[in-house]
N, C-alpha and C positions, 0 to 999 in steps of 0.2 A: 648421815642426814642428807637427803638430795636439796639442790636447789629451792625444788617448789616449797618442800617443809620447810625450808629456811627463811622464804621470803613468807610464808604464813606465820611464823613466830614472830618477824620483824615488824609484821602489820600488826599483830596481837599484844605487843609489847610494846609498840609505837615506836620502834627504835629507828634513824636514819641508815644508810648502811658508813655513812662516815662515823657513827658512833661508835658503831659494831665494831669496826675497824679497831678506834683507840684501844674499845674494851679489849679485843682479842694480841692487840700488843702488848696492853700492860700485864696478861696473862701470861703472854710469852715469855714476858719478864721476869714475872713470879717464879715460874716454874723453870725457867732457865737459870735463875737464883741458887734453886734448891742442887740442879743437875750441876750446878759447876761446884757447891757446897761434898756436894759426892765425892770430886775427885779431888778435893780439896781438904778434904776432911778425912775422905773415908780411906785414901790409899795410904797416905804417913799410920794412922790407925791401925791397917790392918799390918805394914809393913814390919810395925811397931809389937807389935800381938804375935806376931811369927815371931820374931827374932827372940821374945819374952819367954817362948814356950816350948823353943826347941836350945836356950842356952843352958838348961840345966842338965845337959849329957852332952853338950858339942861348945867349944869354945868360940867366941862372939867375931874373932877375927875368921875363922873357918866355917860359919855359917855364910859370914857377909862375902868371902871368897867361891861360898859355891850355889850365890843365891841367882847369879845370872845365870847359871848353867841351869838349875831348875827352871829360870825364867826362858832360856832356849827350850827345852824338853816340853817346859807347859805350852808354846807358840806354836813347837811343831804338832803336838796331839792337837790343840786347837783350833790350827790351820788342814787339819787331815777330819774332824770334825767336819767344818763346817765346807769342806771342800770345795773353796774356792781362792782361788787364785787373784787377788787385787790389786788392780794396777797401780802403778807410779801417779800419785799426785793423791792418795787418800789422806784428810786433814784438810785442812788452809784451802791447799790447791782444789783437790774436789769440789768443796764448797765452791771456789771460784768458778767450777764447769759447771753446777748445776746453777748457776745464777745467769753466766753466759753462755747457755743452751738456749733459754729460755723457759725451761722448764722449772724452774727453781723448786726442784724434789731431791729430797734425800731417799732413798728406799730407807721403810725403819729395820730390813733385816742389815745393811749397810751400817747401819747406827747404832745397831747392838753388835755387830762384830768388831768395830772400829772402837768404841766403848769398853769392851772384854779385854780384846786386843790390847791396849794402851795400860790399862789397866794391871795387866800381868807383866808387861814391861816396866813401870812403873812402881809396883811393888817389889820387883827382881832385882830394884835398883841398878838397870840399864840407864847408860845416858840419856835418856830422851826428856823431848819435853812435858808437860801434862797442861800450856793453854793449847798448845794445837786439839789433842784429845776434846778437851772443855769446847771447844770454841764449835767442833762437828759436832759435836753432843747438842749445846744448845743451837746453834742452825737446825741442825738435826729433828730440836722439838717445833721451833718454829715450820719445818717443814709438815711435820704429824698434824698441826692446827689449820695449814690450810687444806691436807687432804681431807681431813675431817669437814672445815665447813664449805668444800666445794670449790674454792676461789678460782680467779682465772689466773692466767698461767703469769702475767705482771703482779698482780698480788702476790700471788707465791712467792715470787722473786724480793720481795718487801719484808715478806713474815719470816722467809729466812736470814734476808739480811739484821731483821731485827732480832732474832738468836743470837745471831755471832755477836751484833751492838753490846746483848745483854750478856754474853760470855764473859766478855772482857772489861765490861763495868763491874758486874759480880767476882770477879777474881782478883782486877787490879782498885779496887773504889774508882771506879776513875768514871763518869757516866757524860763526861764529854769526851775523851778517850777513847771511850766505845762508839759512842757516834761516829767520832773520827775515821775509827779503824771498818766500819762498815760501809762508809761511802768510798772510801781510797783505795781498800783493798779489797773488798767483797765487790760491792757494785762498780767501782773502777769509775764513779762518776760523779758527780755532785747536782743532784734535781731537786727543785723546792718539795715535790711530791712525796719523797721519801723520807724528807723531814721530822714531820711530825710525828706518824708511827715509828721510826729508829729512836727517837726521844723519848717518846713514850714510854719504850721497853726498854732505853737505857734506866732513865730513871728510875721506870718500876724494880729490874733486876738489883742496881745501886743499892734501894730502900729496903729491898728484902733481906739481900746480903747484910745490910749494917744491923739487919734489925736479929740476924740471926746468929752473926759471930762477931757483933760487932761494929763499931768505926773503926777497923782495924786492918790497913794494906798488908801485901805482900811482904813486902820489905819494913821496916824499921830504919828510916833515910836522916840519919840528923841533918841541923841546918848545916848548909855551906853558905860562903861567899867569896866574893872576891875582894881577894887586899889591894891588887894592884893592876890596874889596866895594861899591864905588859902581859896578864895572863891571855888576852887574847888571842896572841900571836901562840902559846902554848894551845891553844883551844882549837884554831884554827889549824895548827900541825897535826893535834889526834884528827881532825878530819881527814886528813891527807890520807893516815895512818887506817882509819875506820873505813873508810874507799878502797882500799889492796886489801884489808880484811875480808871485806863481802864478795872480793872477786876470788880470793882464796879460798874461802867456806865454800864457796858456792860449786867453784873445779872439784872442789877434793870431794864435795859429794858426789858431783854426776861421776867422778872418775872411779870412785868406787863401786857406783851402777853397773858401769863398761867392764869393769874388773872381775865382778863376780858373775857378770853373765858371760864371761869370755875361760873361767877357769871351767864352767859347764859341771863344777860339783853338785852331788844332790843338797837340797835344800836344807833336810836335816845336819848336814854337813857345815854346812857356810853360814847356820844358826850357832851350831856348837864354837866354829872356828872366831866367829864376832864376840861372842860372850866368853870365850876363855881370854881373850884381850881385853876387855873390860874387866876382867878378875882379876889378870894383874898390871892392869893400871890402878885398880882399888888398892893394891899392893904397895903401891907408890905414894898415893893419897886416899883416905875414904870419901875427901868431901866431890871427889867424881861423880860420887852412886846417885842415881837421881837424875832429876832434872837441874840440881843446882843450886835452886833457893837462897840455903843454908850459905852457899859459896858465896854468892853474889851478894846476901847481907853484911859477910864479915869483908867483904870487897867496898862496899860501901860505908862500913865502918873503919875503916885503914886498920884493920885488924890480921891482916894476910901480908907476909913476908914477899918482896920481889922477885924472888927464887920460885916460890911457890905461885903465884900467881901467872909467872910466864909457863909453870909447867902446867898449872890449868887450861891455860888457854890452848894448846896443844893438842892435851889429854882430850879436853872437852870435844872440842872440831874432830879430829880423828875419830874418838870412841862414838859420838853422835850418827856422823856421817856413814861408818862402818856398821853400825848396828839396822839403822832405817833402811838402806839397800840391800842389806843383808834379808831385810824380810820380816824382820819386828814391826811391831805397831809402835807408833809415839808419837811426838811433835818435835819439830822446828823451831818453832818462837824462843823457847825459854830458851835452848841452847844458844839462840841469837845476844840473848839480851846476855846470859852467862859469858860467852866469849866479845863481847863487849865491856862487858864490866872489868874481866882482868885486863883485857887491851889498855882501856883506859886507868884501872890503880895502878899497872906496873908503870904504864908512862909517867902519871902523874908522883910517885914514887921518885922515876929517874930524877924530872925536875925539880923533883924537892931536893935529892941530893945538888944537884948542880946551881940551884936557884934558892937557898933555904929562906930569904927574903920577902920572897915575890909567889913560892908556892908554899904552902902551909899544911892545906888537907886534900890531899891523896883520892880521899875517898870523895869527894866532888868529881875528880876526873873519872872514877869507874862509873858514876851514873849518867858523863857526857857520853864517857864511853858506849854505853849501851844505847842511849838514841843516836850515836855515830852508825856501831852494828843495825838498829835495823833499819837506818836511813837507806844503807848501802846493801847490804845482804835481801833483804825484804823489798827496797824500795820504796817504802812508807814514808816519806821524813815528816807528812805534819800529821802522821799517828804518835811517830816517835816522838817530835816537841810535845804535843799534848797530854799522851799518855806519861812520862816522865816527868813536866813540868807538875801533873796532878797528883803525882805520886809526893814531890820536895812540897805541896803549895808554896813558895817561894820565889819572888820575881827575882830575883837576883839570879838566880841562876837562868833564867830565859833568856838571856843573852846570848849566854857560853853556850845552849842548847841550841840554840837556832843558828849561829856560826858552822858550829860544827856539824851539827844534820846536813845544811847545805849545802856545804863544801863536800861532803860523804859523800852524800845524794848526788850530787853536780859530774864528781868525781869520776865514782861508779858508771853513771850513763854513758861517759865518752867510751868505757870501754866494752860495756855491753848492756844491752837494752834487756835483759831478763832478771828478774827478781827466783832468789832461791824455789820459791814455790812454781812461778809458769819456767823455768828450767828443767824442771822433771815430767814435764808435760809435753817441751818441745821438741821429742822423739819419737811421742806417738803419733802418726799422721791424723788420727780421729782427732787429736784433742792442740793439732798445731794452732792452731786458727786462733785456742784461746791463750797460749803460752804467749805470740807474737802481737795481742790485741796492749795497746797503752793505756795503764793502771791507771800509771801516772803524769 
């Protein structure tokens, strides 16, 4: 539909263009609802449906052992498919370039590879995450809505932010969360302008979400509290703690970049060689395979042994970091919040041994834990308090959340000014500008 038809429907229908506006965010919202409902739904399902139909001639430990190497085999044909080569920063970061281009466009052939992509990682049960996947998908639609009605090139930039709003309200409940996480991390800014439509299509996506699976998050968080105001100073050391985590996550992936482009293997190669490592780290634990979920629930239920939660945290960061440079499709985010959550239950574990008085439940510190992760790793700290706070509704823990983000956050800056996502950016000279621009 070009311009002039649009502004002839608009006279016809009497509509303002700021109405238009709302209408075409809470649509964003809608349908970014359904698009994150996909990967949320449809990949455990299909995951689930494979494993069902091939265990009755192959034993369930020896499917799950050789389901990443299918998942290398399906990345390589899929990447020899669509024969293209896609750079460092596809997810999160991307979004972040098409927003500070100014062009705020996703190509949709971009959004269906990146979509497939993630998708086949994901079911293969590779480390990866599935909101980074979600989060390009719905940006992604929000970008199809302004090719379609023409907008200018600020617009654009709005209707995408408002996908990503609706991503992450539609996956976490959380539809101030998602607001949060599109002005700090997507837009990098905070302008009244943008308000309204991020609202808009937070709330629409929120309302759709509940209305389709539910009033039902992510996680399953019981309540915590605090016994004793000495936890503080416990709160305030995971921050220390979550500060040298995001700087670690953060080396050990670029250094795996450097790694695999300096062994100069064929790609079919250095697919097989990331996914036989994941096979036997699944070896070790199965609750690796994935983006984690399932980890980080029973992390937050103090249901995970200390042993095993520090070898998560490990597994998680290495198998993550190795498989995305390697050339997989997936996300960041969750592995953030995952290696966040064991940081935080194993610590809060230790203190409960040493302190059994004054700490009580465990599983409070893996959900500080995790806005500690993506204060520091991400950058984000008031997506982190809000996203997380929304998740407990629970003022009591806003304390202990907002100590320790800060201090994470605070932390991390002194010693480098990049966030995981503009790190894998600020090698390519094209896209320096946006790696070194401040988020936050």
């Amino acid at each position: 539909m070009s311009s002039k038809h649009m502004k002839h429907v608009l006279t016809w229908l009497r509509l303002s263009h700021q109405s238009v506006a709302i209408l075409l965010a809470a649509m964003i919202g809608i349908f970014s609802a359904f698009g994150a409902g996909l990967i949320r739904i449809g990949v455990p399902w299909a995951r689930e449906n494979f494993i069902q139909s091939t265990s009755s001639f192959m034993k369930t430990e020896l499917i799950l052992f050789l389901f990443p190497l299918f998942g290398a085999l399906a990345t390589y044909i899929f990447r020899k498919m669509i024969d293209k080569e896609l750079r460092d920063g596809q997810g999160i970061a991307e979004v972040m370039v098409s927003v500070q281009e100014g062009r705020g466009r996703i190509p949709s052939k971009d959004l269906f590879i990146n979509t497939m992509g993630s998708m086949i990682s994901l079911i293969a049960g590779l480390p990866v995450g599935s909101v980074g996947p979600t989060i390009f998908l719905t940006a992604g639609l929000g970008s199809l809505f302004s090719t379609f009605t023409h907008v200018s090139p600020m617009k654009a930039r709005t209707y995408l932010s408002c996908g990503a709003a609706a991503g992450i309200s539609a996956l976490f409940n959380a539809p101030i969360g998602g607001m949060i996480f599109a002005l700090e991390m997507i837009l990098g800014e905070y302008r009244s302008g943008y308000f309204s439509l991020i609202i808009v299509s937070s709330f629409s996506a929120s309302l759709t979400s509940r209305w389709l699976f539910g009033n039902v998050p992510v996680f399953t968080v019981p309540p915590y509290t605090m016994y004793s105001m000495w936890e503080i100073l416990f709160y305030a050391l995971l921050g220390i703690l979550g500060a040298f985590l995001g700087l670690f996550h953060s080396h050990v992936f670029h250094n795996f970049q450097k790694y695999w482009r300096f062994t100069h293997l064929p790609q079919k190669l250095i697919l097989f060689v990331s996914a036989l490592f994941v096979s036997f780290f699944g070896l070790l634990t199965p609750l690796i395979y994935g983006g984690g979920f399932p980890a980080i629930e029973k992390a937050l239920m103090g249901q995970l042994s200390l042993t095993l939660m520090l070898s998560l945290l490990f597994l998680q960061l290495i198998g993550n970091s190795m498989v995305l440079s390697a050339g997989f499709f997936g996300g960041i985010f969750a592995p953030i919040l995952f290696t966040g959550a064991m940081l935080g239950g194993s610590f809060g574990m230790m203190m409960q041994l040493f302190f059994p008085t004054i700490v009580s439940q465990p599983g409070a510190y893996a959900l500080v834990g995790m806005g500690a992760a993506l204060a520091a790793t991400g950058r984000a700290p008031m997506t982190a308090i809000v996203l997380l706070f929304e998740m407990t509704n629970d003022y009591r823990m806003i304390l202990p959340l907002m100590i320790t983000t800060v201090i994470s956050f605070s932390l991390r800056d002194v010693f480098d000014e990049y966030s995981i996502f503009t790190m894998k950016l600020r090698h390519h000279s094209k896209y320096k500008w946006v790696a070194v621009r401040k988020y936050h």
